[in-house]
N, C-alpha and C positions, 0 to 999 in steps of 0.2 A: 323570714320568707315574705315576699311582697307579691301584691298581684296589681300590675300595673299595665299600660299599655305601653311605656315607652323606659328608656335608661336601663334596658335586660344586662345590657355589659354590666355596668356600672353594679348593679345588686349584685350581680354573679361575684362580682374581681372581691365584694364583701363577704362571699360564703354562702350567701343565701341564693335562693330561688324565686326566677321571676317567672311570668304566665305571660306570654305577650300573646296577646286577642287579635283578631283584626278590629282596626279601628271602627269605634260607634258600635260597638255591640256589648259593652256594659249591662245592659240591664238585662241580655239575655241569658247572660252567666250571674246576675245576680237571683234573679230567679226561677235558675236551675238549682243554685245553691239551697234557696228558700225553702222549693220543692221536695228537695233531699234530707235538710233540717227535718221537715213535717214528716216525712214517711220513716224518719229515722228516728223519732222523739227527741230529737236533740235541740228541739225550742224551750225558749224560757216560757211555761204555762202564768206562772206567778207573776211575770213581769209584764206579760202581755195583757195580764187580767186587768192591772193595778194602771197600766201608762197606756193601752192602746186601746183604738176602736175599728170594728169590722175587722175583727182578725178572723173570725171563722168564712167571712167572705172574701179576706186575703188568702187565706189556705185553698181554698176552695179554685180560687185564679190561679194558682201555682201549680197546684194538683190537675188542672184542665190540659197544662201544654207542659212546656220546657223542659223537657225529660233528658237524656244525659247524651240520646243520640243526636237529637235535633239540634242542642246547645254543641254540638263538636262539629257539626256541618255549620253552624251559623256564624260561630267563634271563630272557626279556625286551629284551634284547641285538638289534642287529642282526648277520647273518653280516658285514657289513664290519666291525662292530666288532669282535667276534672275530676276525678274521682280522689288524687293526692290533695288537690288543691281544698275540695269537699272536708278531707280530712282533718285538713291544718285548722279551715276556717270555723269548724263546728265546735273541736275542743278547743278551740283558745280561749280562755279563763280570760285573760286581760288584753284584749286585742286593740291595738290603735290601730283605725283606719283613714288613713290622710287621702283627702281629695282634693287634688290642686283646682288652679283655675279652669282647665282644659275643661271640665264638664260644662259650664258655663260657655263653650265656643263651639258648639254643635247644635243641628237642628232637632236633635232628639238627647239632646244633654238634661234636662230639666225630668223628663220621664227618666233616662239612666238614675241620675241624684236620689229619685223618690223611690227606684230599685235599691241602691245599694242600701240609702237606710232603709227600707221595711226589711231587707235582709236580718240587719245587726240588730233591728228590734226587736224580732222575732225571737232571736238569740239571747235578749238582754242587754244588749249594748247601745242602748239607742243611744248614749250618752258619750261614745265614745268614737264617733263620726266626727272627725274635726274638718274645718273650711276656712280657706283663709279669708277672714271679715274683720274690718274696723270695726264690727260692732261690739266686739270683744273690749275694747275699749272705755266704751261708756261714758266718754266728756260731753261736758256740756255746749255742743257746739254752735248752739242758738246764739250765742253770746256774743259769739263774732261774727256768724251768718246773719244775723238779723233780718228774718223775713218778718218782723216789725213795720221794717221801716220801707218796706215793698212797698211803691205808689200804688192807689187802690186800679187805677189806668192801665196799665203793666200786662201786658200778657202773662197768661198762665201755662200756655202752654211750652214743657222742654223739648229742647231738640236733641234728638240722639245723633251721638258721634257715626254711629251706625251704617247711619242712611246722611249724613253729611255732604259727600259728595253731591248724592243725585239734589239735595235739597241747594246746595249753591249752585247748580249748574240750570235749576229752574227760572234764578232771578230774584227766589223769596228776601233775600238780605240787600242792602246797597254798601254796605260793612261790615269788616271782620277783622276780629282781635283774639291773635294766635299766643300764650302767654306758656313755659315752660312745654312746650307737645311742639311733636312734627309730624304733623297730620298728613303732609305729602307721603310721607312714608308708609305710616305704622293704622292709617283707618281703611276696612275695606274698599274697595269699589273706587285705590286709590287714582288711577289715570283719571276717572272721573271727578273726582277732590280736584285733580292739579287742573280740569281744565273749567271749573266753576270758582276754582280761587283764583285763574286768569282772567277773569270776566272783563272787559274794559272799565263797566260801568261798577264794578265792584273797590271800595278801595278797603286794600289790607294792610292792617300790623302786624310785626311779630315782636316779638318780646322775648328773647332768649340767652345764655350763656355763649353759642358757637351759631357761626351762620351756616343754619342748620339748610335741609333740603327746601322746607317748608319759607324760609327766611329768603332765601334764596330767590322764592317765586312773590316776595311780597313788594307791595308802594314804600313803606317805612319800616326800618327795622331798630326797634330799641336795645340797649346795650342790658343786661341782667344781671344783677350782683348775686356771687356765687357763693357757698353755703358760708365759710367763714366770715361774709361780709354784712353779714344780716343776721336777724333775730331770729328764731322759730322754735316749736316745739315739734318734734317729728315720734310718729309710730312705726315700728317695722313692722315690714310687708313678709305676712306669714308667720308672725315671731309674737309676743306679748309685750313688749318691752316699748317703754317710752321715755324721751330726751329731752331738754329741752339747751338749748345752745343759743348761746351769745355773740355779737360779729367781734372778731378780735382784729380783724384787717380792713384797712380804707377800700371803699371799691376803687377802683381807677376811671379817671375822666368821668363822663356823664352816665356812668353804670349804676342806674335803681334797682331797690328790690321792689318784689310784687306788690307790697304795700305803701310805697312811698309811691308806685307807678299809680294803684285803682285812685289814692287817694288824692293823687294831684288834677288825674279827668274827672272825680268827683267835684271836688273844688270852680274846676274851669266850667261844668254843666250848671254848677248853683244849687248841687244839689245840700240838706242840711248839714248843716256843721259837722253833724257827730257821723256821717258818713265820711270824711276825710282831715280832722283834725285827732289823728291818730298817728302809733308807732308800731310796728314789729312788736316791742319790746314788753308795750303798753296791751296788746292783744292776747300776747300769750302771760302777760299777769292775770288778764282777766277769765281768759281761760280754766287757767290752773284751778283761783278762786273760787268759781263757779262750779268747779267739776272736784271740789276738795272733799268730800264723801267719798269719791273714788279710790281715797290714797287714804293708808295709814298715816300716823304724826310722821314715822319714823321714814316713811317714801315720800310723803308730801318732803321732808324736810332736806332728802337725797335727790329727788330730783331739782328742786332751786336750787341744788350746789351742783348741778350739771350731770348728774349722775346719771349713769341707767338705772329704769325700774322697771322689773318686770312684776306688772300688775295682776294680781289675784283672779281667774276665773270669775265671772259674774255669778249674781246669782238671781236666778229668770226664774219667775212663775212658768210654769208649763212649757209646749214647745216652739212656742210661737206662733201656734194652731188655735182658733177661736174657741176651740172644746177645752183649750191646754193641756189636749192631748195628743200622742202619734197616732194619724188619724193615714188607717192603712188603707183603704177608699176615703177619694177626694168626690163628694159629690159636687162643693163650691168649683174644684178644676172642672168634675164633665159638665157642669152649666156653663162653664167657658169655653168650652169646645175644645178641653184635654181627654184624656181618657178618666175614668173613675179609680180605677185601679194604676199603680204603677206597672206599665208595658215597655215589650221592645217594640219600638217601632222601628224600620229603618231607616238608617240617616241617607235621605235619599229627595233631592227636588227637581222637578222638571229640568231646570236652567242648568243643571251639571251633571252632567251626562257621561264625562272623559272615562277612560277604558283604568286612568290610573288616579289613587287616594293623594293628593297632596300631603304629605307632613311637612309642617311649618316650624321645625326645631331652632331651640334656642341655640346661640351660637357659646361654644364657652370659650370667645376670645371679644367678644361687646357684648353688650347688656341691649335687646332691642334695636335700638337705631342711638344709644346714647353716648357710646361710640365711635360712630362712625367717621365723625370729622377727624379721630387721631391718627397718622401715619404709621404709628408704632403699631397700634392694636390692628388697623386694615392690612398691614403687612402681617401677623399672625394668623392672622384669617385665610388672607391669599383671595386668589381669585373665586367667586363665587359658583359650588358648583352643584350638579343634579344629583344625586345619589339613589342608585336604582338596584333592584336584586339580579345578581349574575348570572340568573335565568331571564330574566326580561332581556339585559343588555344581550344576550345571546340570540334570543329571539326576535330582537329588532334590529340584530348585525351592527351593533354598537363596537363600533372601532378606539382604537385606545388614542385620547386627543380631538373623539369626536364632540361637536356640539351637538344638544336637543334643542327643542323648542318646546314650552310647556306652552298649553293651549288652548284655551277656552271661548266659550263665547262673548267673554267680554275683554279678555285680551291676549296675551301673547308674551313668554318670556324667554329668550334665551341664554342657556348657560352650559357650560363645558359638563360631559356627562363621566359618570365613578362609578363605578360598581363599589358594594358594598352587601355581603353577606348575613348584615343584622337587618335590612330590611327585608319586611316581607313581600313576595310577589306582588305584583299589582300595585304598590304603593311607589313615589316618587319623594325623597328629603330634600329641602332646601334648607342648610342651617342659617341662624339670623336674618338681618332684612336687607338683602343687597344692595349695595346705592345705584344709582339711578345713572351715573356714570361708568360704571360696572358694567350694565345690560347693554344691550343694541339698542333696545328698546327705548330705553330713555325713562324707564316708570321701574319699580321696584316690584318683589314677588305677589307684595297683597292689590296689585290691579289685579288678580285671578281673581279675588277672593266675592264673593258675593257681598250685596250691603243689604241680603237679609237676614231675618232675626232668629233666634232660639225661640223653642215651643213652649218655654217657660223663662222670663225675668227679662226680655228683650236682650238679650247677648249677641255679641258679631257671631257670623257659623263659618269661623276662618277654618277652623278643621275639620270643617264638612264639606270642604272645595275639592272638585274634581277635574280634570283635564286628560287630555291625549299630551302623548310624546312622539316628537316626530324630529326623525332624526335629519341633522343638518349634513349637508354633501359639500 
């Protein structure tokens, strides 16, 4: 049984049972849960005594609101489904609870996150909340970042991909070097990117494999050597496991990889040797080396023979909380201007207002935008379209072959509209990131999107985007 907000088919065609919520309300069914736990004894006392802090002022927030009626107005959810879902989650002895990225892309994601675990703590599980993080990982990667060798002159300040856009389009940069990313596409607030990467006075690189959207809009575009042709050691994304691979193929023509490229404008800048008298090859030795605690004899010696390793669970003092404990009030967040307690808030901002929820779903015919350039994959795809519930399309006199227009205040997308009965009312799907040649428009779906942040870790809030739908005649 899964409780998720999205992929219901997909759980169901497995046997199990999904709970689809309306979107951003995570933390009000996490706790309702919480609430129900306490009133039911069905918390771990022992566990909470032992790993957490303010749990009787966590009880006590739980116990204030979220009771079973409110959470089925707010969710969406039936009280019976809450009350099965209650069931599943209380006695599950060994629960994994997987939380994708999606939490991290709302403006109330970071409060939901600090809901679901105070939930599973409560329970005893704190330990069993998994995220997908590189920090699972644990190499050494000073080794080849070298902020050593940082000029002491150098700005400190990073720039977030974020707010990218609005930040080119003020004039802050007179240069930009696009390497591996197509930011025309895939970064919020994109119409605004494509017209701050047009700048006259701006001159661009890209550095890529295919002439991507982003490449498209640049001064100079460098050729990219593609995975066989180069060194690396690679992690999977959501997985444990790490590679490290060898080039066994020539690139062709003037095609570098990312390190033959930084290390040839190091060289031309004057900056020291040992910033660009380097290899691929030479970087993930030293890697390895550095991070060789990490590996048994018997992994360290299967990964230099190219092997996969799927590396051992770390093992961390405490929870990465200054107490190193789970600390179920945050007084450090309400001195930041969070809540003290994990709350629902709604996912809700001035500047998006639309009567319908954007879903920004993955496509399962390209990966993102990476894709997109092949004919093969774009024709499995087909044309790019709206997918609405056959109560909305009903109600907005949605004719079969009609176009909408998705709509916001910061831009406009049109696309051929579907009816589809696994969305819920009020919500709008766009699978994948349509090309730009695709729309009227001329800009891809994340120009709706905002380039502001999450309430917690500076996240994009691409699925806290909202619009009207208006239909095309």
């Amino acid at each position: 049984d899964v409780w998720r907000t999205d992929t219901a088919r997909d759980v169901e065609r497995r046997g199990g049972r999904a709970f689809v919520i309306r979107p951003g309300t995570d933390a009000a069914l996490a706790l309702c849960l919480a609430r129900l736990a306490f009133e039911r004894g069905s918390v771990n006392r022992a566990y909470i005594e032992e790993h957490c802090l303010s749990a009787s002022d966590f009880e006590a927030h739980a116990r204030s609101a979220h009771d079973v009626a409110w959470t089925a107005r707010t969710t969406g959810l039936a009280e019976s489904e809450i009350a099965d879902l209650a069931r599943l989650v209380l006695a599950a002895r060994h629960p994994f609870v997987k939380t994708g990225v999606g939490w991290t892309r709302r403006r109330n994601g970071g409060n939901s996150m600090r809901a679901v675990c105070a939930l599973f703590a409560v329970l005893g599980h704190g330990e069993r909340v998994h995220f997908e993080s590189y920090a699972h990982f644990g190499l050494a990667e000073d080794v080849v970042h070298r902020p050593d060798l940082r000029p002491s002159r150098a700005p400190t300040e990073s720039v977030s991909q974020v707010g990218l856009g609005r930040i080119l389009e003020s004039g802050r940069f007179r240069a930009a070097f696009v390497w591996c990313h197509d930011p025309a596409v895939t970064i919020p607030d994109s119409a605004r990117f494509r017209r701050g990467f047009a700048r006259d006075d701006l001159f661009t690189v890209v550095h890529d494999h295919f002439l991507t959207e982003t490449a498209a809009l640049a001064d100079v575009v460098l050729p990219a050597t593609m995975f066989v042709e180069h060194a690396d050691l690679y992690r999977s994304y959501g997985h444990r496991a790490v590679q490290r691979s060898r080039a066994i193929a020539k690139p062709p023509g003037e095609a570098r990889s990312n390190v033959e490229t930084f290390a040839a404008i190091a060289k031309r800048l004057g900056l020291p040797r040992v910033t660009w008298d380097v290899t691929a090859e030479g970087l993930v030795d030293e890697l390895l080396t550095a991070s060789r605690e990490r590996f048994t004899r018997a992994e360290f010696e299967s990964v230099q023979r190219g092997e996969p390793v799927k590396l051992a669970p770390r093992s961390l003092d405490g929870f990465g909380t200054q107490s190193g404990r789970i600390e179920l009030a945050s007084d450090t967040l309400a001195a930041s201007g969070s809540t003290r307690f994990p709350s629902y808030v709604p996912d809700e901002s001035r500047d998006d207002r639309g009567a319908f929820q954007l879903v920004c779903a993955p496509s399962v015919h390209t990966h993102n935008a990476t894709y997109s350039h092949s004919a093969r994959h774009a024709k499995k795809a087909g044309k790019p379209r709206a997918f609405l519930n056959p109560s909305d399309v009903a109600r907005l006199s949605i004719a079969a072959g009609d176009s909408v227009r998705l709509v916001n205040e910061r831009a406009a997308v049109t696309l051929r509209a579907e009816a589809d009965a696994s969305m819920p009312s009020g919500t709008v799907r766009v699978d994948g990131l349509p090309r730009a040649a695709d729309v009227p428009e001329g800009h891809g779906i994340n120009a709706l999107v905002s380039s502001g942040v999450s309430d917690l870790g500076g996240g994009n809030v691409l699925y806290s985007t909202r619009c009207d739908v208006v239909v095309m005649r």
